[in-house]
N, C-alpha and C positions, 0 to 999 in steps of 0.2 A: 504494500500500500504506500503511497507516496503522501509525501506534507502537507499537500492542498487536500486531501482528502482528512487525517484527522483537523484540522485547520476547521474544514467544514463542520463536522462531527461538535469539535471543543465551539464554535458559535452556537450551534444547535444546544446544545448544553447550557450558554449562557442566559440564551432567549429564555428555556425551560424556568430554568432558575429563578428569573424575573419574571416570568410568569407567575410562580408558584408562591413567591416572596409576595408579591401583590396579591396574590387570592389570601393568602394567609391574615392579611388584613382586614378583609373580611370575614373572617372566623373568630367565633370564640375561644379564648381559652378552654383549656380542659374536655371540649368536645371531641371525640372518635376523629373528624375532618380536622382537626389540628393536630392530632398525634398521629393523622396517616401524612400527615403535611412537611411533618417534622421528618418522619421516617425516610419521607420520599426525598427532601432538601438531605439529606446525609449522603442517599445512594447520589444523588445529581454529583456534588462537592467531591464526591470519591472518583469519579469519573473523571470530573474536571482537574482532579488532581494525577491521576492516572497520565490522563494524554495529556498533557502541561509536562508532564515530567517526559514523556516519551518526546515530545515537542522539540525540551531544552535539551535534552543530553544526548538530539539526535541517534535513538533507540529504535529499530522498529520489532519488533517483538516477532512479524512471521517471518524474519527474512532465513531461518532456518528450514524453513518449510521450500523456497523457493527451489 
């Protein structure tokens, strides 16, 4: 896979993110839709961290496969 492709992927992630940051806003505390909200903002943050790190340290994870 080449760097324009996670590139694409790590945006898509960010939109999400701000997406879900603003829905959360209108949620309450403590309800079910806040603790799935929260859950979901971890896995998003883990991803984003994932390819940011593949990103910086020019890693690409299938090239063993090729």
């Amino acid at each position: 896979m080449n760097r324009q492709f996670w590139k694409g992927i790590l945006v898509v992630l960010v939109i999400m993110q701000g997406i879900l940051v603003a829905s959360m806003l209108a949620v309450g505390r403590g309800t079910p839709t806040f603790v799935v909200s929260v859950l979901a903002t971890v896995h998003v943050v883990a991803g984003m961290a994932i390819i940011g790190s593949m990103l910086y340290f020019e890693w690409d994870p299938f090239e063993p496969l090729r």
